[in-house]
Phi, psi and omega in degrees: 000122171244135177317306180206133166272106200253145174287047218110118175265025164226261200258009116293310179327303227256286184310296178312332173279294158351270196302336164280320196282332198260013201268334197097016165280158180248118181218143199249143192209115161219166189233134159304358235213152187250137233204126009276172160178170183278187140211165190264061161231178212283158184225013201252131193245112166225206202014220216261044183309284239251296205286317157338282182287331171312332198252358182246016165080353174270348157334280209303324163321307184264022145275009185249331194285041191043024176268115145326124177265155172230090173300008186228153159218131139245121191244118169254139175238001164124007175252272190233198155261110193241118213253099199247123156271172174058036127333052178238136159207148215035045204116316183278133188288143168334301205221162152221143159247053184279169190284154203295337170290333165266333157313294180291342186277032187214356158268329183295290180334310203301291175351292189251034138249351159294350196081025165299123162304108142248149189243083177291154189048060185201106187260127163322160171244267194228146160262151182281124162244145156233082192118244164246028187224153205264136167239342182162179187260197198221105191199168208221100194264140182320140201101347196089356184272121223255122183234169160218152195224148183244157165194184192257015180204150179218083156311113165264104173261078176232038168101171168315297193284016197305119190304332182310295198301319169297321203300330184240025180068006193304140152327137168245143184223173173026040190286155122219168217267180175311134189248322187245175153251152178227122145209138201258172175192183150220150207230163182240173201053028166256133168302161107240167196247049189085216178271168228216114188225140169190135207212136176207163187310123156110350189221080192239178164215165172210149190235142171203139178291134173251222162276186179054359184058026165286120141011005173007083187219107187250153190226123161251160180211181203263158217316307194306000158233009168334292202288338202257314195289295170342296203300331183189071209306305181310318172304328179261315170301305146004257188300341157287339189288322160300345173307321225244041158110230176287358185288329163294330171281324179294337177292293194274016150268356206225164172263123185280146185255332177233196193262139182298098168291126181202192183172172196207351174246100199223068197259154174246112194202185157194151178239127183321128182278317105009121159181193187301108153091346171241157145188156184260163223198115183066194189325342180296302166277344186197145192193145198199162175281154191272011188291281244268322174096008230247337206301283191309302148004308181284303160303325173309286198309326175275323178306291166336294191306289185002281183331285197340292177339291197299309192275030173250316182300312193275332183272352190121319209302309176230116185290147230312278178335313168292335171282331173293326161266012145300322181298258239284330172285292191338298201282330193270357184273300181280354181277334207285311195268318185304316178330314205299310178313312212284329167317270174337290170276030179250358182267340202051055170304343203057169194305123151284163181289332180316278175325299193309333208271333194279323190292344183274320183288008172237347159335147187029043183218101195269354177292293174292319137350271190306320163302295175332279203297346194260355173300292161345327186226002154094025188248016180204148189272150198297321209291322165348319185222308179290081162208161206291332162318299156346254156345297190301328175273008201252343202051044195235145193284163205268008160282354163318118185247328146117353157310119180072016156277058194359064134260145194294000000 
């Protein structure tokens, strides 16, 4: 018998299971999937990504994997390149972007040196019901051999497409359905200028150094040209990247190393996380398009509430259920505005004039360039920069919110 059983080992699964385990829970983590490995998802981890693992002891770790930090952006919307340097506090840089097989095999190690059980090749089945309440799983361990396991809170982190969540029906809320296409790819030998964000109506990309110094450069466009883009990805990947100034010619001086990863199934919801005896954690419970870069970011953070919850519920402090909608305020309260944001520029509008006028009034004041972006992601307090005072020498009205100025 285990206190909580988590359900997916990688960047929710694998911090939630960490943080119980390191709480004194007997805690069990298993994946169908085998470790290390890739998956064909997004990898670039900022806003409150990097004080997370700094504060779980894992920073260093992934700076010891030959990933880069980045500490620089540059965002062009078709004005300039507006470039914010020194993004570092207390140490920590705006971003790292590591691959997804080394990012996750470095939440696992942590996991199961807190003492976390893990079980690689171990696919769910079914859930153990008792009554109306989830008691534990049902699942098929590499050889074929069908075990069950019980516990007293059973985490599904398995994703969009999460099997916990359908086998229980969670609610869905606040949906809309897919808005972009994505494909992604990686190339060595491109100049670049760190991380790279560059958006025009109908069209954006973002770039970032991964491990190995490849390149990282995913590009979208809106859903309704999916089927058109498919039919000939490399030529339509190309060609948005000539759209966006010189980025395309610094691309085709350089070599693509791999092969172009991509979806279209990318809906946007959230889901009651929560109920007897379960609850989700990352894509499982929240899922937003990937235009914001926000997915690990997120997940980190709901992993942390996720924990907080489950050891208020088991230990007593609060029964499980009251603790457990404290999680679902919490995350939809921090969660919310960005969600709202992330809608709005996954539609691709390109840049408001609201954004042009603040991005033209920070051209050359490299100080404020730098206030901005680091306001922006919550590595300065917003009043930092977003104060009326502020503004007023920028000649910008003290209603600027920094909300939908499209920057990362």
């Amino acid at each position: 018998m285990y206190d909580a059983i988590v359900v997916g080992a990688r960047c929710a699964g694998s911090p939630t299971a960490m943080l119980l385990a390191r709480a004194g829970y007997k805690v069990l983590l298993v994946d169908r999937a085998t470790f290390p490995s890739e998956i064909p998802n997004g990898h670039f981890i900022h806003r409150g990504g990097p004080r997370l693992l700094q504060h779980w002891g894992l920073l260093d770790r992934i700076r010891a994997s030959n990933c880069p930090e980045h500490a620089e952006n540059t965002t062009d919307f078709g004005d300039y390149g507006m470039k914010a340097t020194d993004q570092r506090v207390d140490g920590v840089a705006w971003g790292y972007g590591p691959r997804r097989k080394v990012l996750d095999q470095i939440l696992l190690d942590a996991a199961i040196e807190a003492g976390a059980e893990f079980r690689p090749g171990f696919s769910v089945e079914s859930l153990q019901i008792d009554g109306e309440r989830v008691a534990g799983i049902r699942a098929v361990a590499r050889g074929g051999n069908a075990l069950t396991e019980r516990a007293r809170i059973t985490i599904g982190a398995d994703g969009r497409n999460s099997k916990l969540a359908q086998t229980v029906r969670a609610e869905v809320y606040n949906s809309e359905p897919s808005l972009t296409c994505f494909y992604f790819t990686y190339f060595s030998g491109v100049q670049n200028q760190g991380f790279e964000l560059y958006s025009r109506p109908g069209c954006a990309a973002f770039a970032f150094v991964t491990n190995d110094k490849l390149l990282t450069i995913f590009a979208c466009w809106p859903i309704a040209r999916f089927v058109q883009v498919r039919t000939d990805i490399e030529t339509h990947f190309l060609g948005a990247l000539d759209s966006l100034g010189d980025f395309g010619e610094r691309v085709r001086a350089g070599r693509r190393e791999e092969r172009f990863y991509g979806t279209a199934d990318l809906p946007n919801f959230f889901r009651k996380p929560f109920g007897p005896g379960w609850a989700l954690v990352g894509d499982a419970g929240y899922h937003k398009d990937p235009y914001g870069a926000m997915g690990v970011a997120d997940a980190f953070r709901d992993a942390h509430l996720l924990a907080r919850a489950v050891d208020r519920g088991l230990s007593g402090q609060a029964p499980i259920d009251q603790a457990l909608a404290d999680y679902e305020r919490q995350r939809n309260e921090d969660a919310g505005a960005d969600y709202q944001e992330n809608l709005q520029l996954a539609r691709l509008p390109g840049p408001t004039a609201e954004a042009l006028r603040l991005r033209a009034a920070l051209k050359g004041n490299q100080e404020q360039i730098n206030r901005f972006a680091m306001a922006r992601v919550g590595m300065i307090p917003r009043e930092g920069f977003f104060n009326p005072e502020n503004l007023a020498r920028l000649g910008m009205e003290p209603q600027t919110s920094g909300k939908a100025t499209h920057s990362q």
